[in-house]
Structures are given as C-alpha cells and as structure tokens.
C-alpha positions in Angstrom: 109.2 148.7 249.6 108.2 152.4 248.2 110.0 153.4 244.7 113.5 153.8 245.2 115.9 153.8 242.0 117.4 151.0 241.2 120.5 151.2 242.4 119.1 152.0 245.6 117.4 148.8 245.9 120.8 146.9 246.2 121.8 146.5 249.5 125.0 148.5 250.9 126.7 144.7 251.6 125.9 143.7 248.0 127.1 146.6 246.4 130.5 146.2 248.6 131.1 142.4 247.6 130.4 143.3 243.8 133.0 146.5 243.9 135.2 143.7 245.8 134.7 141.3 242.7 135.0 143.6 240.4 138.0 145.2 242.1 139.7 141.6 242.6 139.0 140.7 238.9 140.6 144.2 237.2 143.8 143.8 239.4 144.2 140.2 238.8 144.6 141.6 234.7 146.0 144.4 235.2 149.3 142.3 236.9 148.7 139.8 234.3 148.8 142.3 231.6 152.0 144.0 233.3 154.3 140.8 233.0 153.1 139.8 229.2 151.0 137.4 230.4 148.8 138.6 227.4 151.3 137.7 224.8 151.3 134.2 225.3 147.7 133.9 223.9 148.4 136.9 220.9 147.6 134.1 218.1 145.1 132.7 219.9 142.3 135.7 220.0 140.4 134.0 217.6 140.0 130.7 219.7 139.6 132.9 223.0 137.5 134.7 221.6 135.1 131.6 220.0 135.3 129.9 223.6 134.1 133.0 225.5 131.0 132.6 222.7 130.2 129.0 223.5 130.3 129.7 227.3 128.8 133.0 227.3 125.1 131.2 224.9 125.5 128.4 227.2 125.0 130.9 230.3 122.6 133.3 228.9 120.6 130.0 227.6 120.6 128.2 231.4 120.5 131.9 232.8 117.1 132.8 231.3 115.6 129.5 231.6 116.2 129.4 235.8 114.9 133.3 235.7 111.8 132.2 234.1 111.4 129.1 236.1 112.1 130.9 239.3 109.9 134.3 238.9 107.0 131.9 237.4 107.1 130.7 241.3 107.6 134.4 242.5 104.4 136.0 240.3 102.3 132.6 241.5 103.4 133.2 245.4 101.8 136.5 244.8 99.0 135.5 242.9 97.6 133.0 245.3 98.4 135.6 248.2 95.5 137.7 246.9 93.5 135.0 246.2 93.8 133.5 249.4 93.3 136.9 251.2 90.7 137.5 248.7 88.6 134.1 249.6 88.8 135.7 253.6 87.9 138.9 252.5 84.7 137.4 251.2 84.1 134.9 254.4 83.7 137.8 256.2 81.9 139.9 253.8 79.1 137.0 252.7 78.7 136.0 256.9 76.7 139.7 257.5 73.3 137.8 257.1 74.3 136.2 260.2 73.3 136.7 263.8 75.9 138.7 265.3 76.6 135.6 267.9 76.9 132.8 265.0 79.0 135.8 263.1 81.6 136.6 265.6 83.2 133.6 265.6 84.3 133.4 261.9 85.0 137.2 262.1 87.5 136.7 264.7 89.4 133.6 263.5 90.2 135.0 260.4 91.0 138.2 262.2 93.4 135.9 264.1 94.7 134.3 261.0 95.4 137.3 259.4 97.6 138.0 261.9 99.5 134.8 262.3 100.6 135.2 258.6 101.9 138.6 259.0 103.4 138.2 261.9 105.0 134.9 261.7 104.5 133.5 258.4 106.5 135.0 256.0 109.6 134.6 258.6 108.5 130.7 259.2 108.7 130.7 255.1 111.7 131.8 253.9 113.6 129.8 256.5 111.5 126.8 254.7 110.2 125.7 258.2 107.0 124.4 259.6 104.3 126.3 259.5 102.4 124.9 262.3 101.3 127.8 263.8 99.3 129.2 261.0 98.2 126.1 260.1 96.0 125.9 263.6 94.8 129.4 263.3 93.4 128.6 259.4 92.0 125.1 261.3 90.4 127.3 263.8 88.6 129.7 260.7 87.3 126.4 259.3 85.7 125.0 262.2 84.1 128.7 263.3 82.6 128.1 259.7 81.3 124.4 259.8 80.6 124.8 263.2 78.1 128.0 263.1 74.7 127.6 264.2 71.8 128.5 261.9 68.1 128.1 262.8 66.6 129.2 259.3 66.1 128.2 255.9 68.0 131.3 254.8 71.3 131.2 256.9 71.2 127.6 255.5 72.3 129.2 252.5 74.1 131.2 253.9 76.2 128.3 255.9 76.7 126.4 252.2 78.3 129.9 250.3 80.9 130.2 253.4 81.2 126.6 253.3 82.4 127.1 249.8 84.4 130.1 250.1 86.4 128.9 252.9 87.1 125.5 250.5 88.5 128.1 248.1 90.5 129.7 250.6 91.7 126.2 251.5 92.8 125.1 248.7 94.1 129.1 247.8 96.5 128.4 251.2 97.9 124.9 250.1 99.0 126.1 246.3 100.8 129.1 248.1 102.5 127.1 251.0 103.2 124.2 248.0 104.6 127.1 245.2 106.4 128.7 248.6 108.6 126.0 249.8 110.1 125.4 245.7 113.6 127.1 245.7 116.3 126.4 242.8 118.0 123.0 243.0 121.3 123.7 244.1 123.1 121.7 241.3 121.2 123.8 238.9 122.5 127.6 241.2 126.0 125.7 241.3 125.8 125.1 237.7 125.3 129.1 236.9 127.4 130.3 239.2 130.6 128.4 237.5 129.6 129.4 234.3 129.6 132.7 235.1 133.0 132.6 236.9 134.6 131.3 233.7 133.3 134.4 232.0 135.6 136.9 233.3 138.3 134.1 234.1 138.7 133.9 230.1 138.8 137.4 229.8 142.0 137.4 231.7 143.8 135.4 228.4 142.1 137.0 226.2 144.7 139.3 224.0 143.8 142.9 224.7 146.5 145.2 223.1 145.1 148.0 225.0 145.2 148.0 228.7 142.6 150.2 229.1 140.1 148.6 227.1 141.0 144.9 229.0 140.7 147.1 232.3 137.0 148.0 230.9 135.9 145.0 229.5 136.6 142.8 232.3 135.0 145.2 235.0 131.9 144.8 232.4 131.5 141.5 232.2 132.0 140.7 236.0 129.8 143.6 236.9 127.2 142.4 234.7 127.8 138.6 235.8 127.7 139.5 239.5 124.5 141.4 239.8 122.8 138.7 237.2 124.1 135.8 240.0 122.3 138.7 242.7 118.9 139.1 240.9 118.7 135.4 240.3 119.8 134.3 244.5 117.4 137.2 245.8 114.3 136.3 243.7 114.9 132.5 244.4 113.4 133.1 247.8 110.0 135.2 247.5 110.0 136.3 251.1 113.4 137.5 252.4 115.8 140.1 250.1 115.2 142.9 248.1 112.8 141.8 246.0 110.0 139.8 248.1 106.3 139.8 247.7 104.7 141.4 250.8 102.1 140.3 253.3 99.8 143.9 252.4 96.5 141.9 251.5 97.2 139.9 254.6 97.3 143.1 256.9 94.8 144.6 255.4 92.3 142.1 256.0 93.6 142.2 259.6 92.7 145.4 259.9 89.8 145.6 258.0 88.6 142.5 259.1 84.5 143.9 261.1 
C-alpha cells in the first residue's frame, strides 16, 4: 500500500460522504439555531449536556471494545499468513536432499498454491465465499508430500520432516481461513452506528449561545464520529478496503518457490 499520509489513505468516495455528513449535520443547526430552536432547551444545558456524557462513555466503551475485538482478528489473519507461507517456505527448503524427480513434484504444487491464494483467494475471502479452489491446490501439496518416493534410509527422514512441516502448514491454513471468515455481528455494527448518530443529533438541542462555536462543535463531533464508524467498517474485513493485510509472503513464495 506504500506510505501515503493519512489523509491520503481515505478513499475520494469516503472523504465525499463524510464532507456530505458533516455538511448535512452543520446546516441542519445552523436553521435550527436561526428560528430559536436553541432557546427552547436554554435551562436545560445541564441535562443536555449530562445525556451527551452517558451516551458519548457508552460509545467510546462499546467503540473500543469492537476495535479490539475486530483488529485482534486483523493482526491474527496476518500472523498466520506468514506462518502458513513460512511452513511452504520450509517444504521447499528442507525437500533439497531429494532426488530432483521425487523433488519436483512438492516444488511445483506449492508453486501452484502459491498462486491460487494470490490470485483468487483473497477476492474468494472477503466476499466470505468458498474457497474450493485453493482448497484442491493445498490437497494437491499434501499428496506430492505423502506421496514422494524414497529408496533410502536418509530421505526416510527426510519424508517424516516434510511430513511434519506440511501438518504445520495445515493446520497454519485452517486457523487463517477460520480467524478469516469472523466479521462483526451485525447487531453489534448496528448498535455503534446508532449510538453514534445520537451524538451529533443531541448536539443539535444543545444550547450554544454562540453560532459559531455550535457550527464548530457539531462539524467535530460528526467528523470524528464518521471516520471512527470508517476505521471500524474497513478493518472489519481484513482483505478488501484501505486497510487490508496483503498476499506479499504468498507471492513471494510464488516466485521464489526453486
């Protein structure tokens, strides 16, 4: 993704529906503020102002606890990426002591595997569909494995290390496919989403004297509410958005893969 600043990082479309929000919010106040609307509520700042405390530690409470739920999921994606990679990486290294013909095989199904997950993979996972594909090409590295033919006491030992490795890698590819396919309950996005709406909406009664100072605090708040709702969506699923984990260690190996 290279190292652009980070307001570069936000898509044109987002930054348009956030100056929209905000836009929508400040003249929704600023015509409240116009006709008195404000006055209604002048002995009430207090109460407003207790209420908009209550909902604003209920959302920064239920708002840190789904980010750290949710890029737990993210870092563990990546983690098992480059283990999973990593376990390949070392299928290939440790099979050398074979005979070139016994070799090839395993070489070229992971080579093939490699492949599949770049090219189709991370697509086939952030739609949440089947994976089926891949799934056959990781089948095929197994059986190149269990499958090779040794005629020594050596590549005996040989067989059992890449036996074990390509367990690891295994079991490396079912933790990332499981950890992959978890996305926030929708209740619980639903749940976030209205409490930040209510945010700004109780800004609009709150009693601000000062026009310019309502103008600024409410552009704020929903700023600061919209891109929080943005962070939280795009991180939710680990391989589409702006923030995604990448398929590197994958193509790598593909290319690396002798």
């Amino acid at each position: 993704m290279g190292d652009p600043s980070a307001f570069q990082i936000i898509p044109d479309e987002t930054r348009v529906r956030g100056l929209q929000f905000i836009g929508t919010a400040v003249a929704v106040y600023v015509v409240l503020h116009l006709v008195g609307f404000h006055r209604l509520f002048a002995n009430d700042a207090e109460g407003v102002g207790a209420l908009l405390q209550i909902i604003g530690t209920l959302y920064s409470v239920v708002y840190a606890f789904a980010i750290y739920v949710i890029w737990g999921q993210f870092a563990a994606v990546e983690n098992e990426i480059v283990k999973e990679s990593g376990a390949l990486s070392d299928l290939v290294l440790f099979s050398k002591p074979l005979k070139e013909t016994t070799r090839e095989p395993i070489v070229r199904s992971v080579r093939a595997y490699a492949h599949g997950v770049v090219e189709s993979e991370w697509a086939t996972l952030s739609h949440q569909k089947s994976t089926e594909k891949t799934d056959r090409l990781f089948s095929s590295v197994i059986s190149s494995v269990t499958e090779a033919k040794l005629e020594d006491a050596s590549g005996g030992r040989v067989h059992e290390r890449l036996l074990e490795i390509s367990n690891q890698a295994s079991a490396h590819r079912q933790e990332r496919l499981a950890v992959s396919a978890k996305r926030m309950p929708r209740t619980l996005m639903l749940f976030v989403t209205v409490t930040a709406c209510t945010i700004p909406f109780l800004f609009l009664f709150f009693p601000f004297q000062n026009l310019a100072l309502g103008i600024i605090s409410i552009a704020i708040a929903t700023m600061l509410l919209f891109f929080a709702n943005f962070v939280l969506t795009d991180l939710d699923n680990p391989f589409e958005g702006t923030w995604n984990v990448n398929s590197n260690a994958f193509n790598e190996l593909a290319n690396h893969c002798r």
